[in-house]
C-alpha positions as CSV (number, residue, x, y, z in Angstrom):
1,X,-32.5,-9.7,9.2
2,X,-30.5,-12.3,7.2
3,X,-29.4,-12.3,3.6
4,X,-32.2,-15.1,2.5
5,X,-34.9,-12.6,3.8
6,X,-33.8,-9.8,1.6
7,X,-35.2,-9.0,-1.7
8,X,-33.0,-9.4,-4.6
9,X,-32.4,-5.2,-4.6
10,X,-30.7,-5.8,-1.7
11,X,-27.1,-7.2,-0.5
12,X,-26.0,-7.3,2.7
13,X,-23.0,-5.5,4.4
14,X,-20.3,-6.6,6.7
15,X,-21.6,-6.9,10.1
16,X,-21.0,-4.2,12.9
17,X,-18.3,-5.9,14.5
18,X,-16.1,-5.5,11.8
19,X,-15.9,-1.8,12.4
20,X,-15.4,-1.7,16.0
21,X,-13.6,-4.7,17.1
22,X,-9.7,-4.0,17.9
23,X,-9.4,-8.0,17.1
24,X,-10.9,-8.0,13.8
25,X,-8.7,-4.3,13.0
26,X,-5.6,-6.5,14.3
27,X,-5.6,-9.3,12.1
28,X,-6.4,-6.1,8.9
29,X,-3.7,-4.9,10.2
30,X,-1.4,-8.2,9.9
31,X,-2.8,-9.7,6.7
32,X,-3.7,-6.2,5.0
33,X,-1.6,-3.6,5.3
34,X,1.7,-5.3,6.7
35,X,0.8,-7.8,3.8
36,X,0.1,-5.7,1.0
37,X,2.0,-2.9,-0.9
38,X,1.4,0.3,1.2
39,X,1.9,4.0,-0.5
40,X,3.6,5.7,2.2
41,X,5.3,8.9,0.8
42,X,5.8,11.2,-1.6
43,X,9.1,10.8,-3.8
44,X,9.5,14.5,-3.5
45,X,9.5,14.5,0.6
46,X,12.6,13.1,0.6
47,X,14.4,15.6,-1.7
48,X,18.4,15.3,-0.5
49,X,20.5,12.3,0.3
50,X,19.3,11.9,4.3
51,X,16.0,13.6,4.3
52,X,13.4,11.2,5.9
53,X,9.6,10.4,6.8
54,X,8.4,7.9,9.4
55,X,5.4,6.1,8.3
56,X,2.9,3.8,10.7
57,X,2.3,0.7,8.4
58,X,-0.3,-1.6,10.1
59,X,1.8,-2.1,13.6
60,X,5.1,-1.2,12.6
61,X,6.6,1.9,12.5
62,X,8.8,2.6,9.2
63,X,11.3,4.6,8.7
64,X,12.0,5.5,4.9
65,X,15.1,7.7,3.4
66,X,16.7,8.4,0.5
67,X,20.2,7.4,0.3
68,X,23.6,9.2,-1.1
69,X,23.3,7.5,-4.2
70,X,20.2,9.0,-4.6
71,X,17.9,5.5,-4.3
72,X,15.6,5.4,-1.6
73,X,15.6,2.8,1.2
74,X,13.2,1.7,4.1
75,X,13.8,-0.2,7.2
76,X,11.7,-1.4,10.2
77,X,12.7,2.5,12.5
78,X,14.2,0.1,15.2
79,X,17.4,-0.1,16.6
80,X,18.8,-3.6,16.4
81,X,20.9,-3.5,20.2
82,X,17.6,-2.9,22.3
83,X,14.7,-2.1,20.7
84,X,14.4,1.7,20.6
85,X,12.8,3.6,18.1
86,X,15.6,5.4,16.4
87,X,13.5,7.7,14.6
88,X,10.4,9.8,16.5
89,X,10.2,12.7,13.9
90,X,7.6,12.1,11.6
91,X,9.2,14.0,9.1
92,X,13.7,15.7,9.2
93,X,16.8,15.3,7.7
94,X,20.3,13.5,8.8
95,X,23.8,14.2,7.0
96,X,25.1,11.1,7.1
97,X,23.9,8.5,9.1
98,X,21.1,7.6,12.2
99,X,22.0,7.2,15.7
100,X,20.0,5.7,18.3
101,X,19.5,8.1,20.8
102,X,19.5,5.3,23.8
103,X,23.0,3.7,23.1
104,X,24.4,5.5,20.3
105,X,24.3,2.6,17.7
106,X,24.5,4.4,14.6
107,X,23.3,3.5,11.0
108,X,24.1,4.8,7.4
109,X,21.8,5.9,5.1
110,X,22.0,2.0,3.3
111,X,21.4,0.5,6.9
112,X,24.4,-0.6,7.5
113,X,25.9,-0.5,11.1
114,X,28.8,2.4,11.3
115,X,29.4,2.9,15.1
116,X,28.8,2.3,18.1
117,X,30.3,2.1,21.7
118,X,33.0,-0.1,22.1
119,X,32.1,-1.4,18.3
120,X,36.0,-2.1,17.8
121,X,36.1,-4.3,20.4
122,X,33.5,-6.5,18.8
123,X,35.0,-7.7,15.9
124,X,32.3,-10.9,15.8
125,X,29.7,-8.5,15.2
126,X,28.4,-7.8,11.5
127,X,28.1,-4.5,10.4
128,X,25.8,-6.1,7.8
129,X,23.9,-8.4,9.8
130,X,23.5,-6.3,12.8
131,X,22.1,-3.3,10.5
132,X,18.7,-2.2,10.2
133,X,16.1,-4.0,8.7
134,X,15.0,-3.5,5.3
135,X,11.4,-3.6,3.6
136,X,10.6,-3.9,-0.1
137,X,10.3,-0.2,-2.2
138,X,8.9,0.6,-4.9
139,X,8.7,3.7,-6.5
140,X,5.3,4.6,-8.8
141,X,3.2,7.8,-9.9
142,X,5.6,10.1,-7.8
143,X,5.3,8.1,-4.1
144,X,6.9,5.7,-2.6
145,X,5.3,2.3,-1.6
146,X,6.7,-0.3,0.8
147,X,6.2,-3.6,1.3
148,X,6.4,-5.3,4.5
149,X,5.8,-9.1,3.7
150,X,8.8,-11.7,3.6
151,X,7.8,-12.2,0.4
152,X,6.3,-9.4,-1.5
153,X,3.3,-9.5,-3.8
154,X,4.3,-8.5,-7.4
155,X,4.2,-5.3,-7.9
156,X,2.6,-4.9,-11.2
157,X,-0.4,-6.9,-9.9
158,X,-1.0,-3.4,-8.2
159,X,-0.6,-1.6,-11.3
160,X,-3.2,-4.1,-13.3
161,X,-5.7,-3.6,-10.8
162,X,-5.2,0.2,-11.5
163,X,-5.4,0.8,-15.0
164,X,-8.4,-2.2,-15.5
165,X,-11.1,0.9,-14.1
166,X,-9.4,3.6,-16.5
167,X,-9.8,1.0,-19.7
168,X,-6.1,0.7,-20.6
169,X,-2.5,1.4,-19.2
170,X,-2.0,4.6,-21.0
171,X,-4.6,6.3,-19.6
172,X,-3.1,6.8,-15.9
173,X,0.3,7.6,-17.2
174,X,-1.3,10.7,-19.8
175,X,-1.4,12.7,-16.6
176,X,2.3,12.2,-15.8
177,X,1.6,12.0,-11.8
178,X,4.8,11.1,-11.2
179,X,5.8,14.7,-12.3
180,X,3.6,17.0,-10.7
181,X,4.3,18.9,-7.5
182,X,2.1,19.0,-4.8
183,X,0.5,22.6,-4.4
184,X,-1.7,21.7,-1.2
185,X,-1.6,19.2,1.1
186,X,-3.8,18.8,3.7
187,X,-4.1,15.6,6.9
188,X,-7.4,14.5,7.8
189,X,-8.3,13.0,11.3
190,X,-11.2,11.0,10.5
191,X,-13.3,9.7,13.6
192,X,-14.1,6.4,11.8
193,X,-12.6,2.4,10.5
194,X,-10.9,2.9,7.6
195,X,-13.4,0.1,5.6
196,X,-16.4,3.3,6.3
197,X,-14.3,5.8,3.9
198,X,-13.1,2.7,1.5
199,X,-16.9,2.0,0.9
200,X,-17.7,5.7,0.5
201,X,-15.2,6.7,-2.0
202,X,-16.8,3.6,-3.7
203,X,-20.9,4.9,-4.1
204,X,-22.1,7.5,-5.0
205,X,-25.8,7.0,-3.6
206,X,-25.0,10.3,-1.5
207,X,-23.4,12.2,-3.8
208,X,-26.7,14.0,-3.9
209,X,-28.1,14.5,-0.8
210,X,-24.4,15.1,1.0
211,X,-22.2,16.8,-2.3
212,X,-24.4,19.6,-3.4
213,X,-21.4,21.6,-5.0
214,X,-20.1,18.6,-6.3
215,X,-22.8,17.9,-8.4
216,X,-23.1,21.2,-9.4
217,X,-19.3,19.9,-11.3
218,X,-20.6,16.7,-12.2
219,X,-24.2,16.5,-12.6
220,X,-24.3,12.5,-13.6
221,X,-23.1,11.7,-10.0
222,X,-26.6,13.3,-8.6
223,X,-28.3,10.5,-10.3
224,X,-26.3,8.0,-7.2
225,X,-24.0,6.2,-9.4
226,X,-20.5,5.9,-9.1
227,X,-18.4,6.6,-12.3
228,X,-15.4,4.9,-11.4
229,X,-17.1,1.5,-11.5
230,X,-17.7,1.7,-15.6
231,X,-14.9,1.0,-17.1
232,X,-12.9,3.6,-19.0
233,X,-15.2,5.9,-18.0
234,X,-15.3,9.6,-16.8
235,X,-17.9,11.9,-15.5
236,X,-18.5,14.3,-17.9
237,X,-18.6,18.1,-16.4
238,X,-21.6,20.1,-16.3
239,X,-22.6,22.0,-19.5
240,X,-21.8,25.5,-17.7
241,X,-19.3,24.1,-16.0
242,X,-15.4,25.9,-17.1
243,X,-12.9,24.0,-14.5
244,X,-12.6,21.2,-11.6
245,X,-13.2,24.6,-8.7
246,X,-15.7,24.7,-6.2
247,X,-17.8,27.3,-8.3
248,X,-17.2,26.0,-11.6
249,X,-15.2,28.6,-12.8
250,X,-11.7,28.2,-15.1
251,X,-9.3,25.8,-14.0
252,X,-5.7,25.7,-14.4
253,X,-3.6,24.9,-17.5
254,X,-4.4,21.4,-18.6
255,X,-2.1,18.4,-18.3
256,X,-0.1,18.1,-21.5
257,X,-0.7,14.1,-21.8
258,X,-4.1,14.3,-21.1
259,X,-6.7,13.3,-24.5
260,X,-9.9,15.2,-25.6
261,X,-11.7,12.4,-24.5
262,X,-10.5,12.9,-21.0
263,X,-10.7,16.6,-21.2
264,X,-13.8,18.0,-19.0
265,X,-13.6,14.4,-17.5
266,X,-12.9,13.4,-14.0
267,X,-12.3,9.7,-13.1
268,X,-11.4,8.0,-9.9
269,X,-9.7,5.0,-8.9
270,X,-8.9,2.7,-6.0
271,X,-5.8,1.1,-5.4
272,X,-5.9,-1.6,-2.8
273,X,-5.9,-1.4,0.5
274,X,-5.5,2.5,1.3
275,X,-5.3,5.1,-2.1
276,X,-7.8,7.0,-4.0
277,X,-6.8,8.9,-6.6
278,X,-9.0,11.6,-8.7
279,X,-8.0,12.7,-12.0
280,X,-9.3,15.9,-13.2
281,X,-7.3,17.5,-16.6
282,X,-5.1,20.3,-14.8
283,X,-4.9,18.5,-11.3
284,X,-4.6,15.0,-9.2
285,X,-5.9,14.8,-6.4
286,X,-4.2,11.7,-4.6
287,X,-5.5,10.1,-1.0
288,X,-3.1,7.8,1.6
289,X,-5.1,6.4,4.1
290,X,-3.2,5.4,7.6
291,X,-5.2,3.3,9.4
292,X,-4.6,3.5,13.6
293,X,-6.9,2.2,15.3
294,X,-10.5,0.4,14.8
295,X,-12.3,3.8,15.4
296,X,-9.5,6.4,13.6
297,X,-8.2,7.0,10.4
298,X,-5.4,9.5,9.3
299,X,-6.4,11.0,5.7
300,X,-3.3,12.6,4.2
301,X,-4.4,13.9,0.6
302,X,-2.4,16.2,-1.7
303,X,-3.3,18.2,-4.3
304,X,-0.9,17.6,-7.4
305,X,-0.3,20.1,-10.6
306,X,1.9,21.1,-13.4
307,X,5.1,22.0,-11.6
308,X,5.3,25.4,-13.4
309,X,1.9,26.3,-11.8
310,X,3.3,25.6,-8.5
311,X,6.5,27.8,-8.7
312,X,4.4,30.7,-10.2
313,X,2.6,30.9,-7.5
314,X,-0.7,30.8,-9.0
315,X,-4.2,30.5,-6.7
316,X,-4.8,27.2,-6.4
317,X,-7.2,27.5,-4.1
318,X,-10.9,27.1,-5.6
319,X,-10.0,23.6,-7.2
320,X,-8.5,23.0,-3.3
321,X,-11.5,24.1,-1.6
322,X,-13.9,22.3,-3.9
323,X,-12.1,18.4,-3.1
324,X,-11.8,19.4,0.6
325,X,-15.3,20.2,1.0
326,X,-15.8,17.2,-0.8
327,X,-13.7,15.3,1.6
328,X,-15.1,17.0,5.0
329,X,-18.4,16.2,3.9
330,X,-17.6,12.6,3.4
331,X,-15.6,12.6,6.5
332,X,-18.7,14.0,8.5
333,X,-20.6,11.2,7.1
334,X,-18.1,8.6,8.4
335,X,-18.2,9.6,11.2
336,X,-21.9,9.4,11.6
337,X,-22.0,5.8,10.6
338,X,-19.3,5.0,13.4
339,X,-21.0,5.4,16.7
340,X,-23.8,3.0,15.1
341,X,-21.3,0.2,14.1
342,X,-21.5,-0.8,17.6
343,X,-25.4,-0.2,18.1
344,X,-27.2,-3.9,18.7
345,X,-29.3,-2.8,15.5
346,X,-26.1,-3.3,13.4
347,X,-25.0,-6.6,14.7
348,X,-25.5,-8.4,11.3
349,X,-25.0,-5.0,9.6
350,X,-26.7,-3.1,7.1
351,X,-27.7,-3.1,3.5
352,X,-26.6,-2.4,-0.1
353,X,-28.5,-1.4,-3.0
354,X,-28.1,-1.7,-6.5
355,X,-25.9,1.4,-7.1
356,X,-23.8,-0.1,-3.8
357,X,-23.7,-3.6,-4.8
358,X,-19.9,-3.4,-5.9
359,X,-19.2,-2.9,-2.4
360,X,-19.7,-6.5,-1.8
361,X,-16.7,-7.5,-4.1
362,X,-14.6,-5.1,-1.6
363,X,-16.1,-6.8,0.9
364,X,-15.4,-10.0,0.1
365,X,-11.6,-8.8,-0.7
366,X,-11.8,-7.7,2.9
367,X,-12.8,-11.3,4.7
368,X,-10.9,-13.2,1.8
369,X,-8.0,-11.7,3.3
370,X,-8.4,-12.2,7.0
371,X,-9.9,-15.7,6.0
372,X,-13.1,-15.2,7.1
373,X,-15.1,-16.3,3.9
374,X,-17.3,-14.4,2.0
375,X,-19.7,-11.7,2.9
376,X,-22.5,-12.7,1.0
């Protein structure tokens, strides 16, 4: 089937290959997410001077810290003598500096080159020039994104393409994200390319036949269309419905910035290449995606709320339960779709239909990227 057969209901997908083929998740990797800006932690994970996460962005491994002055710093997690990954903890905490354990190079918390064997003796070398290597930060909405390319996007470009879905830049900042404390975090190991989740957090054509508690919340999305894709607007909860929980019943205490108009409201964005977040009035629920491998995604998605709700303790759990069932459900689905990427039926790929049809712009974002042209 090619795209001049179809009828005009119908667009076509990106073909098979793009799904399976460790070239084609290569070059994403290159000219997306080594390109882009990435969101890689939470600002709160690194709460002291020398607390640290390492983060896989496209190929490269990062290593991001927060310095003694209280900024926080990233740098390529390799050690400038030979090669060796200074850091394999995904997550710890150093007092004052890092120190390859091959050769005992060490680094401060700003990069810079401190010590190292014989170090003295070397007067030619540059503490400076011989430190580790930094990549563009950027702190917004409570995380911290990195930037691996020479020369950096703008930033802001990130934020515009944010707040266009939600109407106007006020509306994101109402719920004060960067404020909230994460009461649940759970990691995902989704079975699938990462462009298969993108393009299901983007429809909801299944909402109704794979989210039955879902739209139990939000009734609109039974009839298959995705409210993140009108501008400014949220879908409304159901008439019976109290909170955001997995049975309906009362949520938590609302977020003070957030409007009567986006009370009983849940909205959703993108933010290219690898967030989702959900807004819902007494919670966020925000998604990093870490792409590793044509076939395998890493979900990590936390649950965000007033931080007094967090430190009294309060149950949590039904607003919790009701997004992860949402997200194992969608997951599931993924992972369906996978095995058949590679299936001679799928060579030219599938098929969108009207409700799916924005796909195509993400699509073409996709191939405009990797310079492959458009999908349609």
């Amino acid at each position: 089937m090619t795209s001049t057969s179809l009828p005009d209901s119908l667009i076509t997908t990106l073909p098979g290959s793009a799904y399976t083929d460790p070239e084609i998740f290569a070059q994403e990797q290159e000219r997306i997410f080594e390109a882009m800006w990435f969101c890689a932690v939470r600002s709160s994970d690194l709460a002291r001077p020398g607390a640290f996460r390492t983060v896989e962005v496209g190929r490269e491994s990062i290593l991001i810290t927060r310095a003694r002055d209280n900024s926080i710093r990233a740098f390529f997690n390799v050690c400038r003598h030979r090669g060796a990954k200074l850091c394999t903890e995904e997550t710890g905490e150093v007092k004052r500096a890092f120190q390859c354990p091959y050769h005992a190079w060490t680094y401060d918390l700003t990069g810079k080159l401190v010590a190292a064997p014989n170090l003295t003796k070397m007067p030619d070398v540059g503490r400076s020039e011989y430190g580790l290597v930094g990549v563009a930060t950027r702190e917004w909405l409570g995380y911290v994104w990195v930037c691996l390319a020479e020369n950096p996007p703008p930033f802001d470009e990130v934020v515009q393409d944010v707040v266009a879905r939600l109407g106007d830049t006020e509306s994101i900042e109402r719920y004060d994200i960067d404020n909230l404390e994460v009461g649940k975090r759970i990691v995902y190991d989704v079975k699938a390319n990462w462009k298969l989740i993108v393009e299901n957090f983007m429809e909801c054509y299944h909402c109704a036949t794979i989210h039955p508690e879902l739209t139990e919340v939000l009734p609109e999305f039974a009839d298959g269309y995705a409210a993140q894709y009108y501008v400014g607007h949220g879908a409304e909860f159901g008439a019976e419905v109290k909170g955001f929980t997995v049975d309906g019943s009362e949520g938590l205490d609302r977020i003070p910035g957030v409007t009567e108009e986006q009370d009983r409201r849940y909205y959703a964005i993108t933010v290219r290449p690898q967030v989702f977040i959900n807004l819902v009035p007494d919670h966020v629920i925000f998604h990093r995606m870490y792409p590793v491998a044509a076939d395998r995604t890493i979900v990590e998605c936390d649950w965000l709320y007033l931080k007094h709700v967090v430190e009294s303790g309060k149950d949590v759990s039904r607003s919790v339960e009701l997004f992860d069932l949402v997200n194992r459900q969608d997951f599931d689905a993924c992972e369906r779709c996978q095995p058949a990427m590679s299936s001679r039926l799928y060579a030219k790929g599938g098929v969108l239909v009207p409700s799916e049809h924005h796909i195509g712009e993400f699509h073409d974002f996709v191939q405009e990227r990797l310079g492959t042209g458009s999908s349609q």
